[in-house]
Biopython code that builds the backbone (N, CA, C, O; Angstrom):
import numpy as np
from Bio.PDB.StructureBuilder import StructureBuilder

atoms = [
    (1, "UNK", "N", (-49.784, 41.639, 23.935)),
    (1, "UNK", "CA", (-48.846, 41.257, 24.973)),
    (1, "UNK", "C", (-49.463, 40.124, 25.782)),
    (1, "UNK", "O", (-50.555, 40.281, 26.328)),
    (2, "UNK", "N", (-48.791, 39.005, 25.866)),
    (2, "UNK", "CA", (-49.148, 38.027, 26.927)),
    (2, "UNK", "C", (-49.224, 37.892, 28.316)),
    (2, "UNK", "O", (-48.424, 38.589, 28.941)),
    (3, "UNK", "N", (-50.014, 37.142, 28.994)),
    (3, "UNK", "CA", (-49.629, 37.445, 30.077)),
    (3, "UNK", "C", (-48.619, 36.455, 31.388)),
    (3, "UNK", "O", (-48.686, 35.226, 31.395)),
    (4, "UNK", "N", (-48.105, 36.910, 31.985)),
    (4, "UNK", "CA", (-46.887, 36.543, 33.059)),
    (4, "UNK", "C", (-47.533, 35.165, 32.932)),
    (4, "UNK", "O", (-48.513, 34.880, 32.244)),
    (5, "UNK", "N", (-46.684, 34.219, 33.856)),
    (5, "UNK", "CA", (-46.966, 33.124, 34.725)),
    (5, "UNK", "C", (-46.330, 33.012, 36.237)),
    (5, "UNK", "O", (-45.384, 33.798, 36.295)),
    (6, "UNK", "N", (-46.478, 32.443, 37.253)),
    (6, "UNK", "CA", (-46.217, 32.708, 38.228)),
    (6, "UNK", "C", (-45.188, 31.163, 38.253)),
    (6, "UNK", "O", (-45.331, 30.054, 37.737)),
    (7, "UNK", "N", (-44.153, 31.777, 39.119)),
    (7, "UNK", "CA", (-43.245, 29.824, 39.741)),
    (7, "UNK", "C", (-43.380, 30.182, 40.872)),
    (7, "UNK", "O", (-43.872, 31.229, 41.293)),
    (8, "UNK", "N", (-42.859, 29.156, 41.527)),
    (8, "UNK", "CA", (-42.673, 28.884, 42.708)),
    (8, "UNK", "C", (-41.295, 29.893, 43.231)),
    (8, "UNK", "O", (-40.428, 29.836, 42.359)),
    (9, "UNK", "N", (-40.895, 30.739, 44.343)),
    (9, "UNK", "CA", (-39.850, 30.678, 44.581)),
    (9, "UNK", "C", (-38.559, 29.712, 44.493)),
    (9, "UNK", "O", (-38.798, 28.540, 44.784)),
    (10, "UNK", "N", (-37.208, 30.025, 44.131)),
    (10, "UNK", "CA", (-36.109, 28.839, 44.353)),
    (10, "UNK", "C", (-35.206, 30.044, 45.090)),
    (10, "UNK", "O", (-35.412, 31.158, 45.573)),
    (11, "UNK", "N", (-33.904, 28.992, 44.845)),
    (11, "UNK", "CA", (-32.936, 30.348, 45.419)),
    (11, "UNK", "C", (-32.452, 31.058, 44.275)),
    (11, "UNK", "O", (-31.293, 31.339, 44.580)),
    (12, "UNK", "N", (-32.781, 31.693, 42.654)),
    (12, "UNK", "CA", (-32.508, 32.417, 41.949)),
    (12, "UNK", "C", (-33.804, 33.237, 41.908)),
    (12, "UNK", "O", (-33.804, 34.468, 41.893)),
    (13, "UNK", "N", (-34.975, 32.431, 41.889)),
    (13, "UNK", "CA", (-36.259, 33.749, 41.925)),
    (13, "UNK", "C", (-37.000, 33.957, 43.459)),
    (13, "UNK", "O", (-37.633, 33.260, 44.252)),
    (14, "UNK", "N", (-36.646, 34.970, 43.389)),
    (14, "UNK", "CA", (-37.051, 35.364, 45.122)),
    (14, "UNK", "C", (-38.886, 35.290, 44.984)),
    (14, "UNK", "O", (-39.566, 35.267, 43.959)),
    (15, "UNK", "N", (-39.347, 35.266, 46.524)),
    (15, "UNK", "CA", (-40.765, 35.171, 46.566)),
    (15, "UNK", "C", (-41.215, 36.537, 46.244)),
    (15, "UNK", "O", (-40.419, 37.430, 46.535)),
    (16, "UNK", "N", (-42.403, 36.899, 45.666)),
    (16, "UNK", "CA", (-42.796, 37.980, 45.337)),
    (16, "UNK", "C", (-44.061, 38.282, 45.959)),
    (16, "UNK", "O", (-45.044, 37.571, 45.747)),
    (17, "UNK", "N", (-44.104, 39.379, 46.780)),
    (17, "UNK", "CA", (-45.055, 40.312, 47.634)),
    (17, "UNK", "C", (-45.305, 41.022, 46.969)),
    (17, "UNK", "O", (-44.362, 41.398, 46.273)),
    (18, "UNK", "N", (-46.948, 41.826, 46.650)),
    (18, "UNK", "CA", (-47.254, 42.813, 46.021)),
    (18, "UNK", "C", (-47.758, 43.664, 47.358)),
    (18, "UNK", "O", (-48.803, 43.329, 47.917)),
    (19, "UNK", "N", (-47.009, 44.717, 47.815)),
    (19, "UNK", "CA", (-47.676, 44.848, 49.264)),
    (19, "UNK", "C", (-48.209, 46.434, 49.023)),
    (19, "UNK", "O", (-48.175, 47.031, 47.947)),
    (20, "UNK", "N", (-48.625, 46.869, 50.095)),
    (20, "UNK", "CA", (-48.994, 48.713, 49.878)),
    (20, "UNK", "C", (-48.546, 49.264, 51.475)),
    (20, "UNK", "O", (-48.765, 48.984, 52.654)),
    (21, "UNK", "N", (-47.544, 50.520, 50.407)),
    (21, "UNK", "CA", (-47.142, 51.560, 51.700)),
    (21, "UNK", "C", (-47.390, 51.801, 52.569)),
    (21, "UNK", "O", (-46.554, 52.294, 53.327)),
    (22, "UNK", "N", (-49.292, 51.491, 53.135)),
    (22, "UNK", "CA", (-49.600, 51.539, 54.142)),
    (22, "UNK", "C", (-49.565, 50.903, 55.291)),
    (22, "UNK", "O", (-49.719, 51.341, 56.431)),
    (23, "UNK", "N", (-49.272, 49.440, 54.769)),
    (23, "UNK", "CA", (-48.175, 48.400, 55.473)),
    (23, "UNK", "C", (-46.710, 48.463, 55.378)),
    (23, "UNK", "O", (-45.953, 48.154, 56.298)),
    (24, "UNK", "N", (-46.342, 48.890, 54.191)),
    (24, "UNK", "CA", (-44.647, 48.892, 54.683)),
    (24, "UNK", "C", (-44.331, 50.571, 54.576)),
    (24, "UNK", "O", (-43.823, 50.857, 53.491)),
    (25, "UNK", "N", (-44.468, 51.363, 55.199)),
    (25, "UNK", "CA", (-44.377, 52.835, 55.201)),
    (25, "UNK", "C", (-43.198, 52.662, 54.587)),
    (25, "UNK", "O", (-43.496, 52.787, 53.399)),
    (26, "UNK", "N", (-41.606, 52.374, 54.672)),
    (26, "UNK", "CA", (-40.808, 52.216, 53.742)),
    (26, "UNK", "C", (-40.568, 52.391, 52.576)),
    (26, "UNK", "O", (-39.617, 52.751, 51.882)),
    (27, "UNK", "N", (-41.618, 52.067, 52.454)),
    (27, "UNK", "CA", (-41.954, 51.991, 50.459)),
    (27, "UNK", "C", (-42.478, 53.022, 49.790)),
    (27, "UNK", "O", (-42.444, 53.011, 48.559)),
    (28, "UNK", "N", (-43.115, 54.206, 50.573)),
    (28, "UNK", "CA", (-43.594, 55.047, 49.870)),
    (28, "UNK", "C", (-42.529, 55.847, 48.813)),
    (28, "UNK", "O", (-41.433, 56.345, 49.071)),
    (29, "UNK", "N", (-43.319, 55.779, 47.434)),
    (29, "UNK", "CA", (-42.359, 56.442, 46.598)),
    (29, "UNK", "C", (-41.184, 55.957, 45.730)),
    (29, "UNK", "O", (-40.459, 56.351, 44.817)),
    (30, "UNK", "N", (-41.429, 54.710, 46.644)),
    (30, "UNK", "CA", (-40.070, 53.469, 46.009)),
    (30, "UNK", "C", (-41.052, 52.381, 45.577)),
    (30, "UNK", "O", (-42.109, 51.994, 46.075)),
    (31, "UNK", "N", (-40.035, 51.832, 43.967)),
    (31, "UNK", "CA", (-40.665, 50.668, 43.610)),
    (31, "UNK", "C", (-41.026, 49.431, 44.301)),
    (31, "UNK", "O", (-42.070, 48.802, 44.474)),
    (32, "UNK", "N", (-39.675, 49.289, 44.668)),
    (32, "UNK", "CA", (-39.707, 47.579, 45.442)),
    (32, "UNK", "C", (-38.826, 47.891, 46.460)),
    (32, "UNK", "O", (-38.508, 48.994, 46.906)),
    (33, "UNK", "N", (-38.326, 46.309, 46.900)),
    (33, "UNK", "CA", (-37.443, 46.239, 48.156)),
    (33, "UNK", "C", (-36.579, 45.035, 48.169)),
    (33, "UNK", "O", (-37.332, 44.145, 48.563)),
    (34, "UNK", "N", (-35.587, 44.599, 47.986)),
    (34, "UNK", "CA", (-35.357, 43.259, 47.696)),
    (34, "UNK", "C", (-34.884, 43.093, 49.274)),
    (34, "UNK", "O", (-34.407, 44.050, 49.884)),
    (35, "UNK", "N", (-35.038, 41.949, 49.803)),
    (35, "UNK", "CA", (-34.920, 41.121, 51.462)),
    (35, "UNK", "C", (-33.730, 40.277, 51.191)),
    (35, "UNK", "O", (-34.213, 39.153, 51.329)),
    (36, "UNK", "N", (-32.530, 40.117, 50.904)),
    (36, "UNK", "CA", (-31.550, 38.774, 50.743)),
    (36, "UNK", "C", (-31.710, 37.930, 51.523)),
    (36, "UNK", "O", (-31.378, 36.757, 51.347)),
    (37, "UNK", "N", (-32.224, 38.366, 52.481)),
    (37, "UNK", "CA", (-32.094, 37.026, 53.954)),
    (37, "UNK", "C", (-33.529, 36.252, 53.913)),
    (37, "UNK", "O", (-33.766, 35.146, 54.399)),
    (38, "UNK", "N", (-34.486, 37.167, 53.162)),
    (38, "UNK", "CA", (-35.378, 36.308, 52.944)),
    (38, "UNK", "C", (-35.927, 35.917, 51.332)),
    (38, "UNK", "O", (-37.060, 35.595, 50.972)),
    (39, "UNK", "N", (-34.905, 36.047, 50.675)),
    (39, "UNK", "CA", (-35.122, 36.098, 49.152)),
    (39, "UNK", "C", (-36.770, 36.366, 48.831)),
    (39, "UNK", "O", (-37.599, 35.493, 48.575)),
    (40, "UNK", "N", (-36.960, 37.583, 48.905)),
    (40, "UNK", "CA", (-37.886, 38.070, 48.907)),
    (40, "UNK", "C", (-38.269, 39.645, 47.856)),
    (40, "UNK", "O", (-37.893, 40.717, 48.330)),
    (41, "UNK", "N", (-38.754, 39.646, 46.949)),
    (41, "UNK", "CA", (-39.083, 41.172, 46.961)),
    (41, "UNK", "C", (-40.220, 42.053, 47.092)),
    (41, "UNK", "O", (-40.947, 42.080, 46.099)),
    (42, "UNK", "N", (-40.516, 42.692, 47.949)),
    (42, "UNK", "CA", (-41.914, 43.510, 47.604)),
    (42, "UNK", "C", (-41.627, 44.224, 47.444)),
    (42, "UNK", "O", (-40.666, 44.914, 47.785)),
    (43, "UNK", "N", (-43.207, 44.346, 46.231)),
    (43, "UNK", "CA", (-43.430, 45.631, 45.365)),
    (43, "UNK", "C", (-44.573, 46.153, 45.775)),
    (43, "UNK", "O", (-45.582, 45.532, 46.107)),
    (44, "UNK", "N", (-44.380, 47.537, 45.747)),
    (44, "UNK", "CA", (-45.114, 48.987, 46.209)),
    (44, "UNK", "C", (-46.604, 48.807, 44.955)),
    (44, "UNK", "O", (-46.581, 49.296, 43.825)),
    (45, "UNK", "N", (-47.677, 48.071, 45.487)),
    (45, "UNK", "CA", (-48.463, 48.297, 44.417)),
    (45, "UNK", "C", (-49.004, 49.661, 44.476)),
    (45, "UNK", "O", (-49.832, 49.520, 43.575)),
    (46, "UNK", "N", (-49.111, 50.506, 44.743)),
    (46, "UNK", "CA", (-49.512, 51.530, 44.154)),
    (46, "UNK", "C", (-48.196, 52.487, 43.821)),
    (46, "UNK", "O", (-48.200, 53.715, 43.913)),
    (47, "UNK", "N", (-47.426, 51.926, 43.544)),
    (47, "UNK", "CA", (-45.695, 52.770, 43.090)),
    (47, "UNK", "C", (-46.457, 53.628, 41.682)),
    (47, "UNK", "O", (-46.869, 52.985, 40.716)),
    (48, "UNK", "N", (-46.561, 55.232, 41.761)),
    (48, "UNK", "CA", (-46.825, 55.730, 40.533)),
    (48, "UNK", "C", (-46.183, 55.673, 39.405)),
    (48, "UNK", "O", (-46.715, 56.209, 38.433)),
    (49, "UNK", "N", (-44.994, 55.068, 39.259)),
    (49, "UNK", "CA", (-44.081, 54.598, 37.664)),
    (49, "UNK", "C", (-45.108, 54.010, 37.480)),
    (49, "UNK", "O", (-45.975, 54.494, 36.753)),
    (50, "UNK", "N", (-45.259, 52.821, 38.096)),
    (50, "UNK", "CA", (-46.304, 51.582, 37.970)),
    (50, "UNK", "C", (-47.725, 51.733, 37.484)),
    (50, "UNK", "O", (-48.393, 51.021, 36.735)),
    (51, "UNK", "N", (-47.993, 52.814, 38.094)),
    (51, "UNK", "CA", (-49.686, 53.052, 37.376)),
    (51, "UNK", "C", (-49.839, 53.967, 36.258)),
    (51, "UNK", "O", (-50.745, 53.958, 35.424)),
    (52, "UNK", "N", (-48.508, 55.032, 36.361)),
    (52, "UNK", "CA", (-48.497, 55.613, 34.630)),
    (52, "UNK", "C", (-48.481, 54.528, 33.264)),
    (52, "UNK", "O", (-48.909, 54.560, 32.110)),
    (53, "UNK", "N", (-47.700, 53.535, 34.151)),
    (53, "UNK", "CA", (-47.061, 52.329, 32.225)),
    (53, "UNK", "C", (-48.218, 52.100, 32.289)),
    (53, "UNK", "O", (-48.899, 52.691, 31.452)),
    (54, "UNK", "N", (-48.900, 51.238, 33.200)),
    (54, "UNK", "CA", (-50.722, 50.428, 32.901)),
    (54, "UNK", "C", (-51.296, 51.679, 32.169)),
    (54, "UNK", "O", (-52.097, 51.542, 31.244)),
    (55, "UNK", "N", (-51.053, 52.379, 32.413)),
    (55, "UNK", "CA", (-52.458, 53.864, 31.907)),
    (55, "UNK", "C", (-52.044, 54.278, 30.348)),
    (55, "UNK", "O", (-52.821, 54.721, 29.501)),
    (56, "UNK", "N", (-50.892, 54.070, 30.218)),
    (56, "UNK", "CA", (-50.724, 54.416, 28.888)),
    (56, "UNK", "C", (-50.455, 52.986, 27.895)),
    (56, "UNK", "O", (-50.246, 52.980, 26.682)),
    (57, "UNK", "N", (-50.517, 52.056, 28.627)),
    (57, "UNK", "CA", (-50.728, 50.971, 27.539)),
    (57, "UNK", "C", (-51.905, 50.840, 26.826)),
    (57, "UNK", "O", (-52.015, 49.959, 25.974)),
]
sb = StructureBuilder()
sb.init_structure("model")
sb.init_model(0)
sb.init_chain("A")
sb.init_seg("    ")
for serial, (resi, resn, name, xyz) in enumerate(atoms, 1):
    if name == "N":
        sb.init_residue(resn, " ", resi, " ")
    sb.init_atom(name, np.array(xyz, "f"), 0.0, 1.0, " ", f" {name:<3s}", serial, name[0])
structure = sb.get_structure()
């Protein structure tokens, strides 16, 4: 498997935050969050979906 590349935000790809629950309490338990007003999404890095797929790849 290859790996990603990063762009720049536009107005079809929102900016991407990898943030942790302990800053956005919100997030616990949830993957992400999408912001429309700030075309934005953060993602819950320690979201456990997220660390089962890495572990079993």
């Amino acid at each position: 498997m290859g790996k990603g590349r990063e762009d720049e935000p536009t107005e079809i790809i929102p900016k991407v935050e990898w943030v942790s629950p302990e800053d956005h309490p919100h997030l616990e338990d949830r993957a992400a969050q999408y912001i429309r007003t700030q075309n934005t999404l953060l993602i819950n890095e320690e979201f456990r979906g997220f660390k089962q797929l890495v572990m079993k790849s």
